[in-house]
Each structure stands twice: as structure tokens, then as C-alpha cells.
MIDOSE-1310 file (N, C-alpha, C; in nm, 2 decimals, decimal comma, always signed):
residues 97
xxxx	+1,48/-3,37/-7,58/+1,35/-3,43/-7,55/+1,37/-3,50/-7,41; +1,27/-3,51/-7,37/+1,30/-3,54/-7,19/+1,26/-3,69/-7,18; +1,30/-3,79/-7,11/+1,32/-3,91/-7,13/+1,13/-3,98/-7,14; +1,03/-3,88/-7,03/+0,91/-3,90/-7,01/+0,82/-3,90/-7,19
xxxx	+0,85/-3,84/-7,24/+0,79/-3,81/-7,40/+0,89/-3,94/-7,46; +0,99/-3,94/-7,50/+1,05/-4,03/-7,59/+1,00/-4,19/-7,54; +0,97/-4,19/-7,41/+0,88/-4,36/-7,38/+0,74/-4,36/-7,42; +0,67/-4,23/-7,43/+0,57/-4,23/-7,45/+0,54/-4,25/-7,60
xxxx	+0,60/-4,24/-7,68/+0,65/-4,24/-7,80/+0,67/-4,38/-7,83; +0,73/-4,43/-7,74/+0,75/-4,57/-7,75/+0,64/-4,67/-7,75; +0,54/-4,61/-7,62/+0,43/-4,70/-7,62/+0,33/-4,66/-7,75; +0,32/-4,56/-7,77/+0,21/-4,52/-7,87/+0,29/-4,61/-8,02
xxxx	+0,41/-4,60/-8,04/+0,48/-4,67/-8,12/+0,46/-4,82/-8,14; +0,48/-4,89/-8,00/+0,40/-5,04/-8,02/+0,25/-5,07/-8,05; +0,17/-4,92/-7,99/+0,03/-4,96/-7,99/-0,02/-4,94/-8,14; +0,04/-4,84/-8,26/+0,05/-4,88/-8,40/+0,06/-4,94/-8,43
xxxx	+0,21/-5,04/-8,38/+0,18/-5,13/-8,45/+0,09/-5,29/-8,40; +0,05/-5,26/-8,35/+0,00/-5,37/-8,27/-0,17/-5,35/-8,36; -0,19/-5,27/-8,41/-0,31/-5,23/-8,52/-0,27/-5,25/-8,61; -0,17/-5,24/-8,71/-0,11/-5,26/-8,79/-0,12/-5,45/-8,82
xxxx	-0,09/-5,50/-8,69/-0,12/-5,62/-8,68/-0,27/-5,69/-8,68; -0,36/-5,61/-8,68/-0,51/-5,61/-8,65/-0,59/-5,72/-8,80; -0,50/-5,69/-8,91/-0,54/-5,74/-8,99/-0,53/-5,86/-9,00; -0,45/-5,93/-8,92/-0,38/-6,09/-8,93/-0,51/-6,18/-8,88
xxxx	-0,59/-6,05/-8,80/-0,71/-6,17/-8,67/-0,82/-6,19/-8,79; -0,85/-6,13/-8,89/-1,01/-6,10/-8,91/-0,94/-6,21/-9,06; -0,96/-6,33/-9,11/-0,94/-6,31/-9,24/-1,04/-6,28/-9,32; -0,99/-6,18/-9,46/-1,09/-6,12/-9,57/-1,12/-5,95/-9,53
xxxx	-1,11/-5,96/-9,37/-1,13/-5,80/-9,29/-0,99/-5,73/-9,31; -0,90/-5,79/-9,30/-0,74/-5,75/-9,31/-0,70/-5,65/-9,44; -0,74/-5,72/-9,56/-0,69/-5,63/-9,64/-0,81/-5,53/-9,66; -0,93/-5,50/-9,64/-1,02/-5,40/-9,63/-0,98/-5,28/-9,48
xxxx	-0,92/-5,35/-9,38/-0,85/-5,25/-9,29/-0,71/-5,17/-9,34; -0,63/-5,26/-9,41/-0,55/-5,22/-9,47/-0,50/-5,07/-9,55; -0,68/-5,10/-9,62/-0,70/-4,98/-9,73/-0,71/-4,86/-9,65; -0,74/-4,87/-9,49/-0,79/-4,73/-9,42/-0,67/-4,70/-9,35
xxxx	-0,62/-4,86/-9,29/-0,47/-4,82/-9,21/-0,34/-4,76/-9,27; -0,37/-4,76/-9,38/-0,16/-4,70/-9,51/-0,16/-4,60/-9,51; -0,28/-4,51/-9,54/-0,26/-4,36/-9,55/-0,26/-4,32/-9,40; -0,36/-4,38/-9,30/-0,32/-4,33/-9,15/-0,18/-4,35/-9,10
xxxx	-0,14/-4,44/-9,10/-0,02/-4,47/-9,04/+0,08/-4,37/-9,11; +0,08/-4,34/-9,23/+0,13/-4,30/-9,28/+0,16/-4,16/-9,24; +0,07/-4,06/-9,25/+0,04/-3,95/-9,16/+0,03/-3,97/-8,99; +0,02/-4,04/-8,94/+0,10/-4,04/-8,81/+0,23/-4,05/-8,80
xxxx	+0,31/-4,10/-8,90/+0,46/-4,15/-8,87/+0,50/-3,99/-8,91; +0,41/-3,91/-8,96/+0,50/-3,80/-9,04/+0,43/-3,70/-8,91; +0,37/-3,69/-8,85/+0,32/-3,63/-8,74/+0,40/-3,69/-8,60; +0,43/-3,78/-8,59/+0,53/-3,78/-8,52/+0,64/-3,80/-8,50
xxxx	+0,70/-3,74/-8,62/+0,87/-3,78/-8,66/+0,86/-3,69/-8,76; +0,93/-3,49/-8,72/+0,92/-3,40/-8,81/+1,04/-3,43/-8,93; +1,02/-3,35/-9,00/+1,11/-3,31/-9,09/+1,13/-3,42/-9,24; +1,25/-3,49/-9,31/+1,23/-3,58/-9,42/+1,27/-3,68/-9,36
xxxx	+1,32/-3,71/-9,24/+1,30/-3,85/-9,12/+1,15/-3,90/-9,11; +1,09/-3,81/-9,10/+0,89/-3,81/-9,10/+0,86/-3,87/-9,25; +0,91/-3,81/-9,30/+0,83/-3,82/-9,50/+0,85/-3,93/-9,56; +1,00/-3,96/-9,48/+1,06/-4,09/-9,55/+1,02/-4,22/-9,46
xxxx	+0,99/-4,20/-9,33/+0,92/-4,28/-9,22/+0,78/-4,28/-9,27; +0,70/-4,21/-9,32/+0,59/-4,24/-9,37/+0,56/-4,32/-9,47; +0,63/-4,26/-9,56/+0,64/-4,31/-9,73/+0,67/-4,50/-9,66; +0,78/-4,54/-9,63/+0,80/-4,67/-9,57/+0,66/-4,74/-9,49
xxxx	+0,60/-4,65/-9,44/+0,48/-4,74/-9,38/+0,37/-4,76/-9,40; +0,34/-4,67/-9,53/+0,24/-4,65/-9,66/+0,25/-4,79/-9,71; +0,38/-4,78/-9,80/+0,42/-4,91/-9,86/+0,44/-5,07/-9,76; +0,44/-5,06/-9,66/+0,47/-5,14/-9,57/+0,28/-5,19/-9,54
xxxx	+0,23/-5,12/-9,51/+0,07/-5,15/-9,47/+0,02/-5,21/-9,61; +0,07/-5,14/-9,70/-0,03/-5,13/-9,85/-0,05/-5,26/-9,91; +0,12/-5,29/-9,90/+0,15/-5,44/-9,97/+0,12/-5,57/-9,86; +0,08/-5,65/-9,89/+0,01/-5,80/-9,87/+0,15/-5,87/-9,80
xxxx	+0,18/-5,88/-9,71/+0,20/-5,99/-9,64/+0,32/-5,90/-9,54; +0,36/-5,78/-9,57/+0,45/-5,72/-9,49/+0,41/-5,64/-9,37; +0,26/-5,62/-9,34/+0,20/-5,65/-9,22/+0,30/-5,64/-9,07; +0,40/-5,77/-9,10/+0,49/-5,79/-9,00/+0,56/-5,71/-8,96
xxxx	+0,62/-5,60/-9,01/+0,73/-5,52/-8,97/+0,71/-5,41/-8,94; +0,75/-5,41/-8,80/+0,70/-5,31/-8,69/+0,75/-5,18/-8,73; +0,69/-5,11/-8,80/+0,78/-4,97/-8,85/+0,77/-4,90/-8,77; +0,64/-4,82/-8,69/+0,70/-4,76/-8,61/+0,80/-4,82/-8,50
xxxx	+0,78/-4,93/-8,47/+0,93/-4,97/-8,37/+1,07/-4,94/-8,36; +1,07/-4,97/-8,50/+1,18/-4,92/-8,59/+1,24/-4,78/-8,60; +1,13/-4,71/-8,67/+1,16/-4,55/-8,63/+1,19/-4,51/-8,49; +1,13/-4,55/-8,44/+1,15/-4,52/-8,21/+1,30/-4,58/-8,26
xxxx	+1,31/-4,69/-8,26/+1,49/-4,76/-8,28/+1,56/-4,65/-8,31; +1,54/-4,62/-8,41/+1,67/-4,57/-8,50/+1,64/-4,42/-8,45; +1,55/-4,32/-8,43/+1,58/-4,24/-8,38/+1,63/-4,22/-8,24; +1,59/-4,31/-8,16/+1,61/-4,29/-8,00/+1,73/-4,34/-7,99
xxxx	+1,76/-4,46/-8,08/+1,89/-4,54/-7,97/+1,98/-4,50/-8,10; +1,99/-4,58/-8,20/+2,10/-4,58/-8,27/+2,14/-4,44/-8,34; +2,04/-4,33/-8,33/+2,09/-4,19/-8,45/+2,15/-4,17/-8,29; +2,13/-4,12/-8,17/+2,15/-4,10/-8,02/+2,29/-4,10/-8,03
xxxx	+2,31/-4,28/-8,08/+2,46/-4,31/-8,00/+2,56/-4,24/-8,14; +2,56/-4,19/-8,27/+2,62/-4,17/-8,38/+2,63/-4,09/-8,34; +2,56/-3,94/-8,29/+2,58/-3,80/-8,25/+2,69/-3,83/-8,15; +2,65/-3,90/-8,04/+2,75/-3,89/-7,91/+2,86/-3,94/-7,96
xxxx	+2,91/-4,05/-8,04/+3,01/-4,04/-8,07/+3,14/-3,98/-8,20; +3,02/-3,88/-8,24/+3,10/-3,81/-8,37/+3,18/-3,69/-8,29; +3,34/-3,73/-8,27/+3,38/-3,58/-8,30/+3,39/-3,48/-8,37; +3,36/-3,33/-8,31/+3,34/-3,23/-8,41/+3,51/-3,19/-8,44
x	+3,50/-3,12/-8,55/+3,67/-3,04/-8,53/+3,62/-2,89/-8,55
């Protein structure tokens, strides 16, 4: 993947979650956004992260939107993390035999 798409990924990444955060402004509106943002988010994280990295990155941000006060934690951020930088650096450093 070419470095232009995997930033782009990044921004769209914070701009999730930065909606995800949308519920913290409105109180009483938050957990009524909520009910619409778990299954979205949910299906975007699997839309853009194929395979059971996607399934399993979604299922986490289902549960992460759904439940009451965990709001905070930037999952797609996270996913961008761990796919870009930390799965990245485990490949480059596994010798094959």
C-alpha cells in the first residue's frame, strides 16, 4: 500500500473517531447517537480493514460505541496503530527459514 492511502486512512481514522466522540457534547443526545453510531462504525471498521482483522476490528467497536462510558477509546486509531506501525515492524523483523 503506498504511503499516500495508508495517511489517508489515518485521517479518516481520527475523523471516526472524533464522531465517536460527538456524543460527549450533546448530554441525553449521546446515547441516542450511539444507538446509530455502533453498527456504523462497526461496518466501516470492516470496510476498511479486510479479512478477520476487519471482523474482529469491528466486533471491538460495536462493543466499544454500544457500552456507556467507553466512548473514549479511539479504535479506529488503534487499528491504523497496530496495522500500520506495529504488525509493519513484526513482519520486517521475522526471519523466514
Amino acid at each position: 500500500m503506498n504511503k499516500e492511502k495508508k495517511y489517508q486512512k489515518l485521517a479518516l481514522s481520527l475523523l471516526f473517531d472524533a464522531i465517536g466522540y460527538v456524543s460527549y457534547l450533546i448530554p441525553g443526545f449521546g446515547e441516542l447517537s450511539d444507538i446509530v453510531w455502533a453498527p456504523a462504525s462497526a461496518y466501516i471498521m470492516t470496510k476498511m480493514y479486510k479479512g478477520n482483522k476487519g471482523k474482529v476490528a469491528g466486533a471491538i467497536a460495536f462493543i466499544e460505541e454500544a457500552m456507556p462510558g467507553l466512548d473514549v477509546v479511539p479504535t479506529f486509531t488503534l487499528m491504523w496503530l497496530y496495522t500500520y506501525v506495529f504488525s509493519s515492524k513484526e513482519s520486517k523483523t521475522t526471519i523466514e527459514v
